[in-house]
N, C-alpha and C positions, 0 to 999 in steps of 0.2 A: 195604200193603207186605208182599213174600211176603220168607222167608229158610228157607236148607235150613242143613243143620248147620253146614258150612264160614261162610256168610255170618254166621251167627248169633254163632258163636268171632270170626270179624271184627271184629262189631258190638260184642263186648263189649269188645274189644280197646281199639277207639274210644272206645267211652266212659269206660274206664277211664280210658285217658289222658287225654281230656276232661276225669274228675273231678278227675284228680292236678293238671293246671293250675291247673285253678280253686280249690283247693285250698291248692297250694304259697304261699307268703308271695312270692317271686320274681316267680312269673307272674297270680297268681290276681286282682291289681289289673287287670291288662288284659284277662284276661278279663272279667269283671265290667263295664268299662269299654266295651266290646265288646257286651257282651249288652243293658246299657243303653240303649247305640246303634241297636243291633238294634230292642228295642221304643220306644222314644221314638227316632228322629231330630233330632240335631240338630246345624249346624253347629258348634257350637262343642265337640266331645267331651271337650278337656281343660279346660272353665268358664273359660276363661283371659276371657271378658268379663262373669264372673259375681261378683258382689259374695260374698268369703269371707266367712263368719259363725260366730266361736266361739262352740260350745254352753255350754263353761265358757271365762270367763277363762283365761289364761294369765299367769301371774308371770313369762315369759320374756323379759328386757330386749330382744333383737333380734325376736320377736314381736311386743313392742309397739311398737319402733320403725317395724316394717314395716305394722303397725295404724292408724298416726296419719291420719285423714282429711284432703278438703278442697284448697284450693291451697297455691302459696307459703305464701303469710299465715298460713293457718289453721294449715298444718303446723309453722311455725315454731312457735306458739302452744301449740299443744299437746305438741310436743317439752320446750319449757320448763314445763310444766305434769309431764312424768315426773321432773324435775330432785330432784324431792321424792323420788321414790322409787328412783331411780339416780345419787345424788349424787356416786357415785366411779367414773364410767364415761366416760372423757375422750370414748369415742364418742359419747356424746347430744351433748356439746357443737358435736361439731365438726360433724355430722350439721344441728344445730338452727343451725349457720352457714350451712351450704351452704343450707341451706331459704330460707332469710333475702334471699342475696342473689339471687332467685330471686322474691321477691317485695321485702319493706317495704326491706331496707335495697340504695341504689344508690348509684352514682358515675358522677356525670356533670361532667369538669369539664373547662372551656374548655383545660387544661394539654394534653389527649388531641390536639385541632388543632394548637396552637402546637407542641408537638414535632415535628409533621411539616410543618411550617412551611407549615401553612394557617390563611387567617384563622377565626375561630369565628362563627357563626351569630349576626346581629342581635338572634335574640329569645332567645338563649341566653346568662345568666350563673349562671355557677357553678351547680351543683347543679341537673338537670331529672328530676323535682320532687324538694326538697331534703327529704332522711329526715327524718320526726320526732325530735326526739333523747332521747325513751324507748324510740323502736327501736335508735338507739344507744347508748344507754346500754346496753340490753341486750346487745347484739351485742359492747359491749368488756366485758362481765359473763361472756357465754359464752367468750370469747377468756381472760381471765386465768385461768376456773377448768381449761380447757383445758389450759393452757399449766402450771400446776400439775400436775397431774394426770400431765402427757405433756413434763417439762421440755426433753428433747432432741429435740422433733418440733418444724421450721422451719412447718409447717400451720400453727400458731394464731397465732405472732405475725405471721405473713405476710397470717393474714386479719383479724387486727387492726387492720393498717395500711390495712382498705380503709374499717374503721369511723371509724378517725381522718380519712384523707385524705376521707373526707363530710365529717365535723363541722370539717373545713378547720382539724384541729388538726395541720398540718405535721410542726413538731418534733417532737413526739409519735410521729408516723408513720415519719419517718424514723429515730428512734432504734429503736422498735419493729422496722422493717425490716432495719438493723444487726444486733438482735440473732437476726433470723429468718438471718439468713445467717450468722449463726457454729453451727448447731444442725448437726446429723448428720444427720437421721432426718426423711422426709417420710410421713407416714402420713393418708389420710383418714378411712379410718374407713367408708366408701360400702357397703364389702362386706357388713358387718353389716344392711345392709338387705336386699340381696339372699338371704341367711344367715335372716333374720329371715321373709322373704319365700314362702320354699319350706317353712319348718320351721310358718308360719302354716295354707299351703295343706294341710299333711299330717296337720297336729290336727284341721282340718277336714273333711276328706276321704280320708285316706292316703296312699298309696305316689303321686308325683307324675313324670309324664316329665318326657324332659330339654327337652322340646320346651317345656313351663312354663317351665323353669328358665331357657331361651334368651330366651322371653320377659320373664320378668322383670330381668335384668340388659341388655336391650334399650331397657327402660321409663326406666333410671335416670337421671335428668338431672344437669349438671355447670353449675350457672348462675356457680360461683363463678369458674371459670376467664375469663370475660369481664371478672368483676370484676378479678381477679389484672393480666391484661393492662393494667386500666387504670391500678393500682393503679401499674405499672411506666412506663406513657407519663409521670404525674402525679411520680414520682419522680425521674426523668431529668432530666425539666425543671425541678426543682430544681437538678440537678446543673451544667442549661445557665446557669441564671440565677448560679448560685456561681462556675464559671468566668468566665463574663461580667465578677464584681466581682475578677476576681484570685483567688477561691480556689479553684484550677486542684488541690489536692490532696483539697480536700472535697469538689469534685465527682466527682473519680475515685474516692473512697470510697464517695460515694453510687450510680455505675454498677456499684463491685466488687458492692457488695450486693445490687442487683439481679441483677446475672450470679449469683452465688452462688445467692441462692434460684431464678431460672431455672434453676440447673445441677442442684439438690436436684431442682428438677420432674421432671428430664429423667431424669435416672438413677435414681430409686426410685419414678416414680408406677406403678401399677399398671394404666396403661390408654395404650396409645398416643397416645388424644387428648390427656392430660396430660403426653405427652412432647412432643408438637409444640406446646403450651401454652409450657413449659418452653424450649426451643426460640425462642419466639417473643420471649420474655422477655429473655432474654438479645439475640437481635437489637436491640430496642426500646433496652436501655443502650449501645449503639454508638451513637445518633442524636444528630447535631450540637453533637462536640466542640467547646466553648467557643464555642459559639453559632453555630456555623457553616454556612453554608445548608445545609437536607433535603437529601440525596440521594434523587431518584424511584425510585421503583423501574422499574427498564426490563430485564426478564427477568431470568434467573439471577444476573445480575454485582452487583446494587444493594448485596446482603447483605456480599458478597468487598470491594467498596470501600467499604461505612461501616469492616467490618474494619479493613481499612487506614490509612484516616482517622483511627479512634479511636488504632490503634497509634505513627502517624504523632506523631498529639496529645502521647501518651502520650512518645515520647522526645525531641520539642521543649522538655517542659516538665518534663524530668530525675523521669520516673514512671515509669522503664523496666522496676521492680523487678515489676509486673504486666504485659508483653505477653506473656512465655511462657503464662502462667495464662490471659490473654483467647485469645490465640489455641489453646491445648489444648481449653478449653470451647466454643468456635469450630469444632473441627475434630471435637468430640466429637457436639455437634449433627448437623452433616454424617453423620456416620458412624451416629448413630440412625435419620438422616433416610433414609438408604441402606437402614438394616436394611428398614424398616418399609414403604418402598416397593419392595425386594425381597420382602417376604412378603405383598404384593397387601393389605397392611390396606385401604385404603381406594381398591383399585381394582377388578376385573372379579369379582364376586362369584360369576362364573358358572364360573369357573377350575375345572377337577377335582380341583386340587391345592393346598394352601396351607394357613396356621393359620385365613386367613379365609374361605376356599372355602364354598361353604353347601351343597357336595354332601354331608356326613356328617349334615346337619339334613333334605337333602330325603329321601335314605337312610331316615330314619326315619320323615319323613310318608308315605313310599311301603307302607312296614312294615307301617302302620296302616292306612291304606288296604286294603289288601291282604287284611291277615287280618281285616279288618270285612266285608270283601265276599266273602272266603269262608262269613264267618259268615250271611250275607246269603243269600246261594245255599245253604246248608244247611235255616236256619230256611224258604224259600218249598219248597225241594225237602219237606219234613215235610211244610206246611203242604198242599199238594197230593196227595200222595204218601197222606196220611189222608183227603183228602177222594177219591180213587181206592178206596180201601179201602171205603169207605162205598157209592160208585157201585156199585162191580166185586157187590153184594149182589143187584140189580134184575135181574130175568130179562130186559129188553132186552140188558144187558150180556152176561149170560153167555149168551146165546143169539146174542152178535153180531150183532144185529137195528138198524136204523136207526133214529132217533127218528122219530115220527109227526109230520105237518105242523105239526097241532095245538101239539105239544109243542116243536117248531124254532122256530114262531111265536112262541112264550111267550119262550121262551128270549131270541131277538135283543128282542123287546121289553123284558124286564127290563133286557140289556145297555145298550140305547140310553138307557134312562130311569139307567142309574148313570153314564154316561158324560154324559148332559146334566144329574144331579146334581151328579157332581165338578168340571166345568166350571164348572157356576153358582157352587161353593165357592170355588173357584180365580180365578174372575175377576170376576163380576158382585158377588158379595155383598162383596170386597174391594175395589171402587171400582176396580178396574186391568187393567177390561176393554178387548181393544183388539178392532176393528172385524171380521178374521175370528173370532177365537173367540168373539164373539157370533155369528157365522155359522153356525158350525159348531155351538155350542151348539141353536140354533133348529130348526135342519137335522134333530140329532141328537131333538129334541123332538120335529119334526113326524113322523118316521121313528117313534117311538114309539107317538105319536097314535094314527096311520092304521093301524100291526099292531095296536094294544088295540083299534078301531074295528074292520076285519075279523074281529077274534077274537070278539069280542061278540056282531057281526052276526049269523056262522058257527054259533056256540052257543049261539043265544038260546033261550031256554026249557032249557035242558038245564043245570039247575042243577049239578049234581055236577062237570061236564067245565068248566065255569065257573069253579068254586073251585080244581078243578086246577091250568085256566092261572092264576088267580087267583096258585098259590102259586109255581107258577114263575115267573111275572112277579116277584114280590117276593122269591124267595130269588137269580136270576138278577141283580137290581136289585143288590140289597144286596150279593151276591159282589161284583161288579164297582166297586160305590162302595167296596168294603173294600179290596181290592186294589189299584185307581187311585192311591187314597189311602195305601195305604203305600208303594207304589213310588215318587208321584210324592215323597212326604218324604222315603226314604230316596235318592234320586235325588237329591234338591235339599242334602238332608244331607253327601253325597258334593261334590259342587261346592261346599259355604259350607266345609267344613273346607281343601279347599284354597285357595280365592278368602281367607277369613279369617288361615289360618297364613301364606299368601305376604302378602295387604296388611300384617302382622302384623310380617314380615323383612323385606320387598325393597320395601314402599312399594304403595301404591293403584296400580292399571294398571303394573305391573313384567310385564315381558315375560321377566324371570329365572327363575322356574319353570319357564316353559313348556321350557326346556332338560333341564330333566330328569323332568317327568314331565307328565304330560297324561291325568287321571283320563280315562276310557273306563267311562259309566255303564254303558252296557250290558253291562260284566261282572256288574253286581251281580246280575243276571237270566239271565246268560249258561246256567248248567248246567240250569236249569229250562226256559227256553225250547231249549234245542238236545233233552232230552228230550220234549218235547213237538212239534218239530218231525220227529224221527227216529220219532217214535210215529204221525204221521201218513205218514211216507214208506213204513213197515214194512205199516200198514192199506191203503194203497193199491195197493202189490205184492202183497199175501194177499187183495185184497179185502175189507177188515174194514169196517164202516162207521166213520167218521172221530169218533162217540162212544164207540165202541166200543176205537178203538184208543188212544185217548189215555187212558183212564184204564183199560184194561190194561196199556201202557205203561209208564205212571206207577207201575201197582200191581208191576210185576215189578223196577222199576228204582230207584227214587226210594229203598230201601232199600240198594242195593248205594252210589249215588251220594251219602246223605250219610254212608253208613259213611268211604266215598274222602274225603267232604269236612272229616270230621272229625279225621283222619289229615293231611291236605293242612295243616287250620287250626294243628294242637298243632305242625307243622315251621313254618309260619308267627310263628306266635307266640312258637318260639326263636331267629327271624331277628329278631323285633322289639327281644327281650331283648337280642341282640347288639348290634342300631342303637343302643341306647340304652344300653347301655355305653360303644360306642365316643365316642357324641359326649358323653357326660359327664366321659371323660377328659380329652376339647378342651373342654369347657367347664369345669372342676377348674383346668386348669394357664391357661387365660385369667384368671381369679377370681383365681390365686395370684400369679399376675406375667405379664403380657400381654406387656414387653416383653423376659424374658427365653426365651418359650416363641419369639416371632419369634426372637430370635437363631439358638435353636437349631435352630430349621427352618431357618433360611438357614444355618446352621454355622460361626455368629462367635460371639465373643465381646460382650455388649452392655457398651459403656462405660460407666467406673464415673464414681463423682466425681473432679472436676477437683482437683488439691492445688494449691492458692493460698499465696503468700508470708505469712508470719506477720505480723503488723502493721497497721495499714491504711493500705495503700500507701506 
């Protein structure tokens, strides 16, 4: 690589900046992350499927929360095993719930059919399969230290009454439910994992994108809200059985309290799905006032007429002091229900615009992409660009002289044998060869063969011109296995990071991504080969011979081109920092309150809690 003064001040310029990136605490993670990539390929850049491992311990409660191994089961387990050493952290407990019913503890009880007035399964009574009751025992263990701990959060005794309503302690349950509905305050506690999650990945490895971070609160699962819903079909049906006996006011107590704790879901959970949880809850305490047949569900209206019905119930049987209150929570539902399907939460994710759009995530996979694959075309343009420098020394070169037959022969020989080496790596020694690339492999063998065979023929007895082609065949070889083999990695590196990050957001075979970007490997090659093919067009018009021009070429250019590509990478890589700003602030204000960030996009107001009559009913 040649440089005159001008290019040289350039070059230093470049690397300057270069160094200050890698350098700065800001950028100098993705550099680094980049460079990695560069020499090892591999799908997965941000480890997001690689098991974290701390060097030292961490004393950090949301660390170890996000540390806990294993399934359900296991994680419940070991949740209650930190209890020792984070005795006054209402989050383990309520954490060490959600795990719970997610595995050991369930609810499965025939009350779930009869409320919708179906009959229940032959081989199904009560409890499928019935918790241990050292699981429960537990689970109402973690529920009261909870509920201590976090006295006005409606979470613990809400998910107490899913441990009672197992152990078919009723009354218990319903009173527990009571008092979940008089509380303020719905906190789960989930975020601490996610919290726990990112601050793990960054002791481990540092500075983490947001692209991690998306993945991680992606991962989080919510097993306990199936439980909730049951918890409320099981409750209701008390309520039906109470009025059935005449106590037409105990039952409506026991719907308020349901409506109530669904109405706490709906307005304080921190995640959409816990609003339409919430949401669902509340519908569920409208079903079959004083035992009065299901109403099916037959499109939108089913919801609007239990409404009615319940209200209907309600000033039949002089209870009129709760239909404002049912119908506010009633209409408040609705009005969530609007928000959140106004802000595309859970519809065309392909949208350009929205809190749930996933263009600011693909925005930043493109980022990465981008300035890897600049970096990509920098490292080969070197990499060549010195092996020109090296050629450009041989008096063929500088004499602009042809290679001799001898020496052409050598050459495509060494090629064919790296090209039917990387072949056999790629296909035959990995059991996942298919029918032409064995063809071609063989092809590529015999091709080999038969130029070592004439070369031999040709040279025989002439030992010195022997060893020659000898070493051109083997450095000709071994170039071309060197090179096959990191293209074809960083190639394949290029397609797992997107095929990985989109199955990762949008599901296995999502046809979602391809909306907004559609990696094109042949960029990562793109500046090295267009130099090399301009280097042959420039030879052919001068008449240069066609070795001659390529690593002249290469030697006059490949300095100018990655000084340009270094320059090109440091603007890239402040585009990335940008991407990854932006979608941190949508991921920030998701984490902080999901449904008040929808409101604000759509430009309402999210409704609060319902105010209910003092008393019970």
């Amino acid at each position: 690589m040649r440089f005159n003064k001008i290019g040289i001040t350039v070059l230093a310029a470049a690397a300057i900046s270069f160094a200050v990136l890698f350098a700065l605490p800001s950028t100098g993670w993705i550099v680094r992350a980049q460079i990695r990539q560069t020499l090892h390929p591999t799908g997965d850049i941000w480890d997001l499927d690689k098991a974290v491992t701390l060097q030292t311990p961490s004393d950090d409660y949301a660390v170890q929360l996000a540390s806990l191994p294993g399934d359900s089961a296991q994680r419940t387990q070991e949740a209650r095993a930190l209890e020792q050493r984070f005795p006054d952290r209402p989050s383990l407990y309520a954490n060490a719930m959600r795990y719970a019913t997610g595995g050991p503890v369930s609810l499965h009880r025939n009350e779930g059919f009869l409320i919708e007035g179906q009959t229940p399964p032959q081989n199904r009574v009560g409890d499928r399969p019935p918790t241990p009751m050292e699981d429960l025992s537990a689970f109402d263990r973690d529920a009261a230290a909870g509920e201590r701990l976090d006295p006005n959060n409606a979470y613990f005794p809400a998910m107490r009454a899913i441990g009672l309503f197992a152990a078919h302690r009723d009354a218990e349950a319903l009173a527990t439910l009571h008092r979940a509905a008089g509380e303020t305050q719905w906190r789960e506690y989930y975020i601490d994992e996610v919290m726990g999650s990112m601050r793990r990945r960054e002791l481990a490895a540092g500075p983490q994108s947001e692209v991690v971070r998306t993945a991680v609160f992606s991962a989080i699962l919510f097993p306990h809200y199936a439980r909730l819903r049951e918890t409320a079909r099981v409750a209701t049906y008390a309520a039906v059985q109470a009025e059935m006996q005449g106590q037409t006011a105990e039952g409506a107590r026991i719907r308020r309290d349901v409506m109530q704790v669904g109405g706490l879901l709906r307005a304080q959970s921190q995640t959409a799905i816990g609003t339409l949880v919430g949401i669902s809850i509340t519908h569920i305490a409208l079903a079959r006032p004083g035992g009065a047949p299901a109403i099916a569900d037959k499109g939108n209206t089913a919801d609007q007429e239990r409404l009615e019905a319940y209200c209907q119930f309600l000033q039949n049987h002089r209870l009129s002091d709760n239909i404002a209150a049912v119908r506010a929570e009633f209409a408040a539902g609705v009005e969530a229900r609007t928000i959140i399907s106004s802000s595309n939460a859970f519809g065309d994710s392909n949208a350009s615009e929205g809190p749930f759009s996933l263009k600011k995530l693909y925005n930043l996979l493109n980022s990465w992409e981008r300035s890897w694959g600049i970096l990509v075309n920098i490292a080969w343009l070197s990499f060549l660009g010195a092996l020109a420098s090296l050629a450009a020394r041989s008096a063929t070169v500088r004499n602009r002289k042809p290679l001799t037959r001898r020496r052409t022969a050598a050459i495509w020989c060494g090629v064919l044998y790296g090209v039917f080496t990387l072949a056999g790596y790629f296909n035959l020694l990995n059991g996942n060869a298919s029918e032409p690339s064995v063809v071609v492999s063989l092809l590529m063998l015999t091709g080999a063969v038969l130029l070592a065979g004439a070369l031999i023929w040709r040279l025989r007895g002439r030992w010195q011109l022997l060893g020659e082609a000898a070493r051109d065949i083997a450095a000709a070889g071994a170039l071309t296995f060197a090179a096959g083999f990191t293209a074809y990695t960083q190639a394949g590196a290029l397609l797992g990071i997107t095929r990985f990050a989109y199955d990762q957001f949008t599901g296995p075979s999502s046809d979602t991504a391809s909306r907004f970007t559609q990696p094109a490997v042949w960029l990562l090659f793109a500046v090295p080969s267009a130099v090399l093919l301009i280097s042959l067009i420039v030879g052919r018009v001068r008449r240069i011979p066609a070795s001659s021009a390529i690593v002249l070429g290469l030697r006059r250019t490949a300095g100018a081109a990655v000084t340009a590509g270094f320059l090109l990478y440091g603007v890239s890589v402040l585009i990335t920092i940008h991407d990854e700003r932006v979608l941190r602030v949508h991921n920030s204000s998701i984490l902080q309150g999901e449904n008040q960030y929808l409101a604000q996009f759509s430009h309402q107001t999210w409704p609060g809690l319902t105010q209910w009559p003092r008393g019970e009913s």
